[in-house]
N, C-alpha and C positions, 0 to 999 in steps of 0.2 A: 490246609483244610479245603475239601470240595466246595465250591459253594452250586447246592442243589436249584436247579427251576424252578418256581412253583407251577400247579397246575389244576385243572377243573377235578378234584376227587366225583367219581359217581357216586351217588347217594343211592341206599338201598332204595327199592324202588315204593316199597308201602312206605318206606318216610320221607318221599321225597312226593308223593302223592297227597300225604294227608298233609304236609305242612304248606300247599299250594290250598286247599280247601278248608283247613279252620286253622285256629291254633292252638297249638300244642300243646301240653303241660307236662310241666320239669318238676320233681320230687320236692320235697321241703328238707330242712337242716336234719345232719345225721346225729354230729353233738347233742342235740336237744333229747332224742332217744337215748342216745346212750346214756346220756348221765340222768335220763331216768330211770333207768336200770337199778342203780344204786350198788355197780359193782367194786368190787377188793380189787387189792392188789395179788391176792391169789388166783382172783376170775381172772385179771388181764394174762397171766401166766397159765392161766386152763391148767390150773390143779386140780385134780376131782372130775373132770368137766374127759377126760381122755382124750382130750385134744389141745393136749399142753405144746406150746411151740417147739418144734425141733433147733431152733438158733439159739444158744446160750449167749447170756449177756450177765453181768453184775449192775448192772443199772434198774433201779426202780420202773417199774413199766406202768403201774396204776398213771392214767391219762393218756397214755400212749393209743389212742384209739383204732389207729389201723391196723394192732396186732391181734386188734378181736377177731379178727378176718380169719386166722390161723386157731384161737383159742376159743371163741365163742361161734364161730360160724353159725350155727342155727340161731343165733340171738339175730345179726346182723343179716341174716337171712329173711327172717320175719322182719325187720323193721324195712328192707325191699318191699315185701311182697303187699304189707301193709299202704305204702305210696303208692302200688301200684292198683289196688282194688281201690283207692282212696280217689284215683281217673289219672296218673302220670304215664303216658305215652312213654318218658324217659324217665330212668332211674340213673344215679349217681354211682359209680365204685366208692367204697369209704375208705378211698385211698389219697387223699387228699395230701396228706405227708409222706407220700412212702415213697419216697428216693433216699437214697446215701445221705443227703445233706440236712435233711430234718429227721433222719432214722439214726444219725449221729450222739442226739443228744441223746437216747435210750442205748446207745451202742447195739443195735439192730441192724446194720448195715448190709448183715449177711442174707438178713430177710428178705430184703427189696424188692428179687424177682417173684417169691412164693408171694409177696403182699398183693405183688399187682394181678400174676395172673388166677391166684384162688380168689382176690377179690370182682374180678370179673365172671368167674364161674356160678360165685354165689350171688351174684345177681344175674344172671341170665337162670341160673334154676327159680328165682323168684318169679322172672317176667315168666317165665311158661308154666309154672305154677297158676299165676293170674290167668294167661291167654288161654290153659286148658280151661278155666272157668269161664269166660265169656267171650273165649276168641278175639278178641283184641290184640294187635300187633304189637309189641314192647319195645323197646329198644334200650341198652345197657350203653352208657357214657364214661368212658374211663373219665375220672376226676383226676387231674392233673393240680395241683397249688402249687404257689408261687414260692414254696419254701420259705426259712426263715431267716434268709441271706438277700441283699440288696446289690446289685451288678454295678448301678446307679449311682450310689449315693454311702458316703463314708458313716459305720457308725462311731465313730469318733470326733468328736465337734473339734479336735485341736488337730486332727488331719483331717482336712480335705478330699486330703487327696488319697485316701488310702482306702481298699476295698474288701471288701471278706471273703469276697467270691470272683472268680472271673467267668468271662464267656463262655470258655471251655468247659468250666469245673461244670458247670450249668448243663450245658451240649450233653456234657457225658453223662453226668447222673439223671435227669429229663429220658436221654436216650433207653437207660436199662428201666423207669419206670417203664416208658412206653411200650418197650418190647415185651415188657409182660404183662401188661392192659391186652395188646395183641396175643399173645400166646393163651388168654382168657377166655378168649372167644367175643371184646369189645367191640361191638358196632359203630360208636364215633371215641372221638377223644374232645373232652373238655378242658380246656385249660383256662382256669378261673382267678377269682380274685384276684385279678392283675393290679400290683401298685405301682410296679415298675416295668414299664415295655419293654427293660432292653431280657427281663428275668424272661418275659413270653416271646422275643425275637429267640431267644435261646431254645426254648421250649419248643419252639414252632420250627427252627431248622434240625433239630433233635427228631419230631416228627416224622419232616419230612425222611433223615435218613435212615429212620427205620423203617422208613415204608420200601425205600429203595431195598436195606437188607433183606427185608421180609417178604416184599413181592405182595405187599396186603397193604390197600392205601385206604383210609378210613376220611370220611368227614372231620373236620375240625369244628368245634363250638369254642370260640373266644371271648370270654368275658371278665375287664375291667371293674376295679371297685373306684369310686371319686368317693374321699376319705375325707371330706368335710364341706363346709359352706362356701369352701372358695370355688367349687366345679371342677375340681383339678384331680389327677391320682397325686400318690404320693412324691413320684417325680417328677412333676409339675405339670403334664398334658391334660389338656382339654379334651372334652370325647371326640371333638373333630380331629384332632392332632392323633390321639387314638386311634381311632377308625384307619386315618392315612400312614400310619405307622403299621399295623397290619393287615392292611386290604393285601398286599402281595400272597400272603396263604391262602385267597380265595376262599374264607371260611362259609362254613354253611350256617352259620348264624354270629352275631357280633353283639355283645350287651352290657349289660352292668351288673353286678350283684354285690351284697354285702355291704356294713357299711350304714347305711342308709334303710330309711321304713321309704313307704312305697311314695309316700306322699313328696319326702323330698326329693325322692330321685326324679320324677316327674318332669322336671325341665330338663337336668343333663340327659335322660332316657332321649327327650323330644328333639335336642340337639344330636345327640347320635344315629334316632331315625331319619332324619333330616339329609343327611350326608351318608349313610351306609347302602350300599349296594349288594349288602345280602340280607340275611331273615335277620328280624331282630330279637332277641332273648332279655329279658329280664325279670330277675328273680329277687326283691329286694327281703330284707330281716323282718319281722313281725314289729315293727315302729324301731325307738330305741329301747337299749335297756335302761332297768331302771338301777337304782344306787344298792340295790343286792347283783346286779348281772341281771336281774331275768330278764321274761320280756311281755308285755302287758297285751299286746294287742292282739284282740279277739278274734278268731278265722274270720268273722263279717265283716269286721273292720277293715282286715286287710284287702277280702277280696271285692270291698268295693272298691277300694283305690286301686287295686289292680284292673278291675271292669274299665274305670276311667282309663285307665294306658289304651282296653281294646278301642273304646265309645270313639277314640281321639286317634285312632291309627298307627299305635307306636309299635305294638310288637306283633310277632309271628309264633311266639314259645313265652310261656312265662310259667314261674313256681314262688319256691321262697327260699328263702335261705336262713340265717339264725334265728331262732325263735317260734321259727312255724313247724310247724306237726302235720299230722295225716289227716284230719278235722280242716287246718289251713286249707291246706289242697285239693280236700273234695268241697271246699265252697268257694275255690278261688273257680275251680273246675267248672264249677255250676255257673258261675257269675258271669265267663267266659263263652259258653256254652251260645253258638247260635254267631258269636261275634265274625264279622269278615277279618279277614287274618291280614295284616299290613300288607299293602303289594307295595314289592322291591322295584324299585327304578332302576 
């Protein structure tokens, strides 16, 4: 295996302008939309809809969200375009699962590339949809997640030592989402809800080698979720140990999401501003849920604890993530409005 250099990615240049002079705003949760939708399991197969997916499978797909991309596209379309008139500078792909190794359990596998790169398409038609109405610049983030395999860490308490996934497996599957986030027409690439760093060191040399193959090298957006009160991801790092685990990708922003409502992320946030040497991102859940799943807390609520992350210097980019809506985002939007945007040391 090569092992690639890392390097300075150029940053377009309106996003690399506006995020020096305020900051930014990142979409809210795609989940929360969809399953307000109240779709079947005929919607998720686009029966009726004439845009039933071309990849056969015998697997149940009702939940499978990133196959809406192919079978609902105008649903998942407006729920872009709505973030984006809502004040999000960046919108999410709702491709959050669409590699081989979480497109498995649906037996979707063969979908992979059409997930990533029509879900790229269908939100750059949303941002210029927005930008023809108010000229505002947009920018589309391939959503990269951390799938449902641990690199890290055995799921099996009587082996230790035994893994479900390797490096490779990772490399390779990471690599065909990416390359078709790229063939999209994606502006940056986000790889989020990190729990395990060695799943986003995978991700991140995956990146890189398809920037080599493709001769199209995009910004990285990196963000970690800390999964409870101890401060820690789920493979035990700190956000300082975080941070230095992938400062090597030179990312164009480094954060936390998920997880967490805004209030408690607030310290580990102020611990990873502390030590990052790029923009800082964070997008925390609308509080916790409650004992149905939902999620209680009210766009003002959120986005005043968001306001506190700018009052206090922590971020360069901030949104939501589970729980919050397009109401979220045009009052975190508001809340932020005006704020000086973290300077990176």
């Amino acid at each position: 295996m090569t092992i690639l250099s890392s390097h300075p990615v150029r940053l377009p240049s309106a996003l690399d302008a506006a995020a020096r002079h305020r900051i930014l705003i990142l979409d809210g949760a795609m989940g929360t939309q969809i399953q307000g939708l109240g779709l079947s399991e005929e919607d998720f197969l686009g029966r009726g809809s004439g845009c039933a997916c071309p990849h056969h499978s015998d697997h149940p797909q009702k939940g499978n969200n990133d196959l809406l991309i192919l079978t609902q596209p105008q649903a998942i379309e407006e729920i872009h375009f709505r973030y984006a008139m809502a004040g999000a500078d960046i919108v999410e792909t709702n491709t959050f699962s669409a590699t081989t190794i979480a497109q498995a359990d649906y037996g979707m596998e063969k979908a992979v590339h059409d997930l990533n790169s029509e879900g790229a398409r269908i939100a750059r038609r949303a941002m210029d949809r927005a930008t023809a109405i108010d000229g505002r610049p947009r920018f589309v983030a391939g959503a990269v997640g951390p799938t449902n395999r641990t690199a890290s860490l055995s799921p099996d308490v009587n082996d230790p030592g035994y893994r479900a996934v390797s490096f490779d497996d990772l490399r390779i599957a990471y690599g065909q989402q990416v390359t078709g986030l790229i063939a999209g027409g994606a502006d940056i690439i986000l790889i989020e809800t990190i729990f395990d760093t060695l799943n986003a060191k995978a991700a991140i040399f995956a990146c890189l080698e398809a920037f080599k193959a493709t001769r199209v090298s995009l910004p990285l957006m990196i963000s970690g979720t800390i999964t409870d009160a101890s401060g820690r991801t789920l493979s035990g790092q700190t956000p300082t140990a975080f941070w230095h685990s992938v400062m090597h990708a030179r990312p164009f922003t480094v954060g936390l999401n998920c997880a967490l409502g805004a209030e408690a992320m607030r310290p580990h946030l102020a611990e990873l501003a502390g030590v990052a040497t790029a923009f800082t991102c964070a997008y925390p859940n609308a509080g916790l849920p409650n004992a149905f799943g939902q999620y209680d807390e009210t766009p003002d609520q959120t986005a005043a604890q968001i306001a506190r992350f700018a009052e206090e210097g922590l971020v360069n980019v901030v949104g939501g993530c589970c729980g919050t809506t397009p109401e979220h985002i045009r009052a975190i939007a508001d809340a932020v409005a005006g704020q000086t945007p973290r300077a990176v040391a």
